[in-house]
KOLNU-742537 format. One record per residue (C-alpha): residue number from 1; chain; x, y, z. Coordinates in nm, 3 decimals, m for minus. Layout:
<pts>
+------+------+---------+---------+---------+
! finu ! mipa !       X !       Y !       Z !
+------+------+---------+---------+---------+
!  NUM !    A !       X !       Y !       Z !
...
+------+------+---------+---------+---------+
</pts>
This chain:
<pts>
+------+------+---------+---------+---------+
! finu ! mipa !       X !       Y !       Z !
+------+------+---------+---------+---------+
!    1 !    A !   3.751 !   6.918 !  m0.239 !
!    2 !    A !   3.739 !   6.895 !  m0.631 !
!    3 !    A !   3.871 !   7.219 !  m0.831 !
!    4 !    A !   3.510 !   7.256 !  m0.922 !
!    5 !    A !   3.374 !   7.220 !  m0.585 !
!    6 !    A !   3.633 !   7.451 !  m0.465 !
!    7 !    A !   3.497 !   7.753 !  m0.717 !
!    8 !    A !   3.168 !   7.659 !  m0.645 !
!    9 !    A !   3.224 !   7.700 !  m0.282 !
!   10 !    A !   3.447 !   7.977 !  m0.311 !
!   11 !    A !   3.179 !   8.206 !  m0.532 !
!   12 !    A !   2.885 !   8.129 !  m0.274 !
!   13 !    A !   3.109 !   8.240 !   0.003 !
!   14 !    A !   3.201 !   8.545 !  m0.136 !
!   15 !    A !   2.851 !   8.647 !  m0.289 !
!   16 !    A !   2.750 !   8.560 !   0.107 !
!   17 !    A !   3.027 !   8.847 !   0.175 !
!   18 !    A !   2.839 !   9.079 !  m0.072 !
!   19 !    A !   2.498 !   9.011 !   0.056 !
!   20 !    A !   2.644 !   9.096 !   0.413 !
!   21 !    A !   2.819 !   9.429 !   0.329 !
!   22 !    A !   2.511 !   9.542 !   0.122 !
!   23 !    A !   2.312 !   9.471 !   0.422 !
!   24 !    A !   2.524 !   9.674 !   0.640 !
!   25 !    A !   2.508 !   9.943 !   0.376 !
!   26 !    A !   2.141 !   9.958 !   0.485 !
!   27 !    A !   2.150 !   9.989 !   0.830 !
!   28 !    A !   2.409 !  10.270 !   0.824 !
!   29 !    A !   2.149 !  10.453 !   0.630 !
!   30 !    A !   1.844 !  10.379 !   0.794 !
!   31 !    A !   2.043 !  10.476 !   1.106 !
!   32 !    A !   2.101 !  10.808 !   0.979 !
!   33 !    A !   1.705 !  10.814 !   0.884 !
!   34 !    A !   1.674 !  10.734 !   1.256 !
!   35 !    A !   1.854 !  10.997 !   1.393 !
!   36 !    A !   1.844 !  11.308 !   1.189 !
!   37 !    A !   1.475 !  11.239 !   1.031 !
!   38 !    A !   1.384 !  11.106 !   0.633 !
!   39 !    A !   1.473 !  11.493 !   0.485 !
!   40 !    A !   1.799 !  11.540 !   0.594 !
!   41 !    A !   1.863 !  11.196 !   0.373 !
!   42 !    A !   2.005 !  11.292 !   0.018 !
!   43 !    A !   1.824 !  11.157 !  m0.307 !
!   44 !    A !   2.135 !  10.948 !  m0.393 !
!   45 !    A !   2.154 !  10.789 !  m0.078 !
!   46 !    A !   1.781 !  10.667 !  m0.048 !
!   47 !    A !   1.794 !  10.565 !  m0.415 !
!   48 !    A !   2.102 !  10.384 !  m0.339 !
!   49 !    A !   1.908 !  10.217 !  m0.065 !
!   50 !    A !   1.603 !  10.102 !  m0.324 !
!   51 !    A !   1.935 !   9.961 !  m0.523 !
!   52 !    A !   2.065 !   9.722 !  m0.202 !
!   53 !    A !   1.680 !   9.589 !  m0.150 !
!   54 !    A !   1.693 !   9.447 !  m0.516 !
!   55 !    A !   2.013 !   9.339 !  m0.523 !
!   56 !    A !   1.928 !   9.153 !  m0.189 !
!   57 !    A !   1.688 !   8.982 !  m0.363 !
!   58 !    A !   1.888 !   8.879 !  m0.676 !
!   59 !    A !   2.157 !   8.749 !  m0.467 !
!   60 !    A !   1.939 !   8.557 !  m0.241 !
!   61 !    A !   1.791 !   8.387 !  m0.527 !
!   62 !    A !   2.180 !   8.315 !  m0.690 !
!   63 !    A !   2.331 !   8.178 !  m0.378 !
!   64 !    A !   1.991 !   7.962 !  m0.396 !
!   65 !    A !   2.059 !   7.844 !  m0.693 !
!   66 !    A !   2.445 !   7.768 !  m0.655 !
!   67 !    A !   2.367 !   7.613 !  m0.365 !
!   68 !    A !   2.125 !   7.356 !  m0.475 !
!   69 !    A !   2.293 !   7.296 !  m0.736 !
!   70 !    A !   2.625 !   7.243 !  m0.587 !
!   71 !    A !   2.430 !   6.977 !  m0.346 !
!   72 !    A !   2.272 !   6.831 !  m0.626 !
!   73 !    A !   2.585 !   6.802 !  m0.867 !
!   74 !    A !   2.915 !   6.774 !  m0.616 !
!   75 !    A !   2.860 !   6.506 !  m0.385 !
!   76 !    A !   2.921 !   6.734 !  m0.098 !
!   77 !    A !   3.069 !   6.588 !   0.203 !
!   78 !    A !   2.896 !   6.559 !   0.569 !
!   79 !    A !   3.098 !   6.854 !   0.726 !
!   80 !    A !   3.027 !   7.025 !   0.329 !
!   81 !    A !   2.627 !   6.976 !   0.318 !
!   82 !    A !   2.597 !   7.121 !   0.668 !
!   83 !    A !   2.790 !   7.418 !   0.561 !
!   84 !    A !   2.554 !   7.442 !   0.229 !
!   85 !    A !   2.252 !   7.386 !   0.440 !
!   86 !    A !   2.310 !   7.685 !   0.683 !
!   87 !    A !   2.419 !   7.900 !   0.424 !
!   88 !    A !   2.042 !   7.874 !   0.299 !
!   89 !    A !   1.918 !   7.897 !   0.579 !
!   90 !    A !   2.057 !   8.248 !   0.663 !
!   91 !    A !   2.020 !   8.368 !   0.292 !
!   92 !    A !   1.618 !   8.391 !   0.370 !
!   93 !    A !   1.675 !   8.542 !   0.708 !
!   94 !    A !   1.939 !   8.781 !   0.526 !
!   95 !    A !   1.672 !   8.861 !   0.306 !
!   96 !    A !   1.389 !   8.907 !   0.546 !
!   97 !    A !   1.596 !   9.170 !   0.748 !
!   98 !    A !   1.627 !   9.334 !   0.422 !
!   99 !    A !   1.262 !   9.378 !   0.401 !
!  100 !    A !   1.223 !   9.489 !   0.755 !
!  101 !    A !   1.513 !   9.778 !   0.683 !
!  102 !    A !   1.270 !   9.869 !   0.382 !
!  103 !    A !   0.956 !   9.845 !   0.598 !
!  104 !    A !   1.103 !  10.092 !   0.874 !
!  105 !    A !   1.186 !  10.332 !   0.576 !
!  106 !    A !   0.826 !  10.312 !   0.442 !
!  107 !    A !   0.703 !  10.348 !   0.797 !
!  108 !    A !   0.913 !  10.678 !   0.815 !
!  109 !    A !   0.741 !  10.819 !   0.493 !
!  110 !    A !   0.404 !  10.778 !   0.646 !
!  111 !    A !   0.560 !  11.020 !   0.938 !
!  112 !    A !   0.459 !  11.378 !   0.977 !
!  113 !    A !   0.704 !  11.548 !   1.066 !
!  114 !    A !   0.938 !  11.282 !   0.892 !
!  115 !    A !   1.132 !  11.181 !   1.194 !
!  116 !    A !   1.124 !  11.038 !   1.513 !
!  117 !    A !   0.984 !  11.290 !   1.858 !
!  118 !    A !   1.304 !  11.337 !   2.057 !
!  119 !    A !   1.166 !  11.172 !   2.364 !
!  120 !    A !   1.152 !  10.844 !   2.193 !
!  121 !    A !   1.487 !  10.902 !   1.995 !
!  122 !    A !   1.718 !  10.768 !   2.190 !
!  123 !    A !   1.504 !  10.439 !   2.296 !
!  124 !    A !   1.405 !  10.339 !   1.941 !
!  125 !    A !   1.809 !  10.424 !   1.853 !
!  126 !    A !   1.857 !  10.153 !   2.132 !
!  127 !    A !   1.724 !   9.909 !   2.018 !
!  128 !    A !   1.723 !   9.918 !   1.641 !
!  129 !    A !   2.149 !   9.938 !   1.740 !
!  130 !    A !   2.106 !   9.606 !   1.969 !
!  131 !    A !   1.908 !   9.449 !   1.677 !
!  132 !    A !   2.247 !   9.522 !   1.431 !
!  133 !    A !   2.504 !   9.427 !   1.689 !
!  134 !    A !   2.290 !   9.084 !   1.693 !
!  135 !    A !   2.278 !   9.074 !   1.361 !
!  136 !    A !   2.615 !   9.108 !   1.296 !
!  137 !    A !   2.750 !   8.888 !   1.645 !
!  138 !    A !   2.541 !   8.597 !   1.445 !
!  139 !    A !   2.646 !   8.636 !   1.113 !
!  140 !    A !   3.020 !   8.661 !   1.268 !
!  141 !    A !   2.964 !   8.353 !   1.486 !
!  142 !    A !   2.905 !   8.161 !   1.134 !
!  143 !    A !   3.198 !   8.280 !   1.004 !
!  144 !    A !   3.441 !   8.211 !   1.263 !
!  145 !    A !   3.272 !   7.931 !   1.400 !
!  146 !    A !   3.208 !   8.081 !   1.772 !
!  147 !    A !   2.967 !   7.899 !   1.942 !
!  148 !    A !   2.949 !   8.136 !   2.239 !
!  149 !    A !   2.866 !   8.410 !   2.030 !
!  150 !    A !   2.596 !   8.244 !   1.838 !
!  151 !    A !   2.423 !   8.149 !   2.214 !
!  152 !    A !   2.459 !   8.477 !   2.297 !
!  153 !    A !   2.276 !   8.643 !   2.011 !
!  154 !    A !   2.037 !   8.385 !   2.092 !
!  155 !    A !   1.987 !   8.465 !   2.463 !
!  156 !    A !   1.951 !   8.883 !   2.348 !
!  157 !    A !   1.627 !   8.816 !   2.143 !
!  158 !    A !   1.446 !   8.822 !   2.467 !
!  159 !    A !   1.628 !   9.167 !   2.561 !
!  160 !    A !   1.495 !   9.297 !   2.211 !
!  161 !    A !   1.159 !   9.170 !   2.293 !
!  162 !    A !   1.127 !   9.414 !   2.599 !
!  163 !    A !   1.246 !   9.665 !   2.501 !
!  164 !    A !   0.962 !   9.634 !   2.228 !
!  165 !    A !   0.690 !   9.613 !   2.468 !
!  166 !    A !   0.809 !   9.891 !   2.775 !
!  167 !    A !   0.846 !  10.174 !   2.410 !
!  168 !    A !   0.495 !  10.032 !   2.263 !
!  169 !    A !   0.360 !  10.088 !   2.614 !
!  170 !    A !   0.532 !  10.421 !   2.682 !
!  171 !    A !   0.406 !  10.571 !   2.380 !
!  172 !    A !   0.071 !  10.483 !   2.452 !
!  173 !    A !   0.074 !  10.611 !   2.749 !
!  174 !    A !   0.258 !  10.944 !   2.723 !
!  175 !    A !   0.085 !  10.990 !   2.357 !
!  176 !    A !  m0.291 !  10.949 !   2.396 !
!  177 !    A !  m0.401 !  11.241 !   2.545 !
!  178 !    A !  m0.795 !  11.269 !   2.614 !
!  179 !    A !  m0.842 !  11.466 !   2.231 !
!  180 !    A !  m0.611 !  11.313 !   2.037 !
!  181 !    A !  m0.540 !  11.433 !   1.713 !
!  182 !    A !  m0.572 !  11.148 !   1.433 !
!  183 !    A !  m0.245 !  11.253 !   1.285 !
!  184 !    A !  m0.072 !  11.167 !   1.611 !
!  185 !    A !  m0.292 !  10.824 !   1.596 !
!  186 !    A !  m0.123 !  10.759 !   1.291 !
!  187 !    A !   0.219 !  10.824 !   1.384 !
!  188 !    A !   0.175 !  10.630 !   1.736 !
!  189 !    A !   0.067 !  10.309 !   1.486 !
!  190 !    A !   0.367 !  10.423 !   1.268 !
!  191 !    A !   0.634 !  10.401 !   1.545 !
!  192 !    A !   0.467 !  10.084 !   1.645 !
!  193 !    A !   0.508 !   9.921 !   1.320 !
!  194 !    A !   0.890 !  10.031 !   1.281 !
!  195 !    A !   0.940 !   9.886 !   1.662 !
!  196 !    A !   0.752 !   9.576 !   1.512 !
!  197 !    A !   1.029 !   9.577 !   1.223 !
!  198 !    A !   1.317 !   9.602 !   1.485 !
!  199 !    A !   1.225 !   9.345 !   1.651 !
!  200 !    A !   1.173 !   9.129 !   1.346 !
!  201 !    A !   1.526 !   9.179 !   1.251 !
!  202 !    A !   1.644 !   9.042 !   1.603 !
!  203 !    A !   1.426 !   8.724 !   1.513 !
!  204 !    A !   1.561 !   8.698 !   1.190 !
!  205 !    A !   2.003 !   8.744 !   1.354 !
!  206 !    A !   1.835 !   8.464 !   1.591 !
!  207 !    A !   1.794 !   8.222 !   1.302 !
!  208 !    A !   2.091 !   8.312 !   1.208 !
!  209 !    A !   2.244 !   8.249 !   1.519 !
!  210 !    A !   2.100 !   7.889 !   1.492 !
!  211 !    A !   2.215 !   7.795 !   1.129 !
!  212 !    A !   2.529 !   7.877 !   1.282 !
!  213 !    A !   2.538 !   7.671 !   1.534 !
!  214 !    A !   2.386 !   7.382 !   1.326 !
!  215 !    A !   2.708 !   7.474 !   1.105 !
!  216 !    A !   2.967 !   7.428 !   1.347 !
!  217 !    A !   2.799 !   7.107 !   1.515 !
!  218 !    A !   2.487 !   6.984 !   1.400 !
!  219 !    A !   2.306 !   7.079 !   1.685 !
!  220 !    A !   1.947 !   7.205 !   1.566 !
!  221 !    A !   1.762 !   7.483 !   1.845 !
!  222 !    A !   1.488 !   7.579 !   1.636 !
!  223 !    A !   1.141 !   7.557 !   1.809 !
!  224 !    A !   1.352 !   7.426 !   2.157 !
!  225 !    A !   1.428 !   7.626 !   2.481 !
!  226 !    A !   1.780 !   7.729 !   2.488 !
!  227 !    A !   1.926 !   7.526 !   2.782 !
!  228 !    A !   2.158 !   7.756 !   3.073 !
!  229 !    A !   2.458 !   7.532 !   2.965 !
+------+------+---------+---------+---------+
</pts>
């Protein structure tokens, strides 16, 4: 590499670091929200959280640029242009799982009481903490080039699926009793819609996943059946 292409590649990397640890930043918080409820959250630390979601989106849109423009202007080798090419393709997954951490905080604001029923607790902690190890096995797979641990995060979306649909159908079930109240209604479609957001976020560490693999070989699974070996 050229000096220049060198500082080009070396200040995408490390805003890619940034965007990672801010992410991180927001599911430790939204795991708090999870398990203690949206009150017992201090001003600071949900402001803080409103703070990540932007800068998410301004670094997004700067490793974009850089990117693009590093392709455009540097001649990037083969091995080089892959590299550049996954990198945006997890920036707008990055991003989306972002949103979804937002979206599951809005959802919890719509909540009355603001927190989750203990008898679903535990499940929803479940898999929202499956969803982060995937995100972060995939975004770690990129990193150190681990193929195995890319396919794996792959093969777990399913797991994340069902767990989706047995809570969706618990609920239902255990919640709708024959005169429902229309506050409960509105907290069943509440929990459904952060369960919805969860499972997202395992989509999105799935793409991820993928760029990563395209990364390290040039293999392309998107819209293919993952094959046993």
């Amino acid at each position: 590499m050229s000096i220049k292409k060198d500082k080009k590649f070396e200040g995408i990397n490390k805003d890619f670091h940034k965007m990672k640890s801010i992410l991180y930043q927001q599911f430790d918080t939204l795991e708090d929200v999870i398990l203690e409820g949206l009150e017992t959250i201090s001003e600071k630390a949900l402001e803080q959280f409103s703070k990540n979601e932007k800068s998410l989106d301004q670094l997004e849109l700067k490793m974009s640029h850089n990117i693009i423009q590093t392709i455009g202007l540097q001649q990037p080798m083969a091995s080089e242009l892959r590299q550049l090419i996954s990198y945006l393709r997890m920036l707008g997954d990055m991003e989306r799982i972002g949103d979804q951490l937002n979206n599951i905080l809005h959802f919890f604001k719509e909540l009355n009481p603001k927190q989750l029923p203990e008898n679903q607790k535990e499940s929803i902690h479940s898999m929202y903490d499956m969803s982060l190890i995937m995100v972060r096995k995939a975004l770690d797979s990129f990193e150190n080039e681990d193929h195995e641990t890319a396919i794996w995060t792959i093969k777990n979306d399913e797991v994340v699926d069902d767990m989706q649909r047995k809570l969706i159908s618990r609920m239902l079930r255990k919640s709708t009793p024959p005169n429902v109240a229309l506050q409960d209604v509105t907290n069943i479609l509440n929990f459904g819609s952060i369960l919805n957001s969860i499972e997202r976020i395992a989509d999105n560490a799935t793409n991820i996943a993928e760029a990563s693999i395209y990364y390290q070989d040039g293999t392309d699974l998107r819209h293919k059946d993952l094959k046993e070996d």
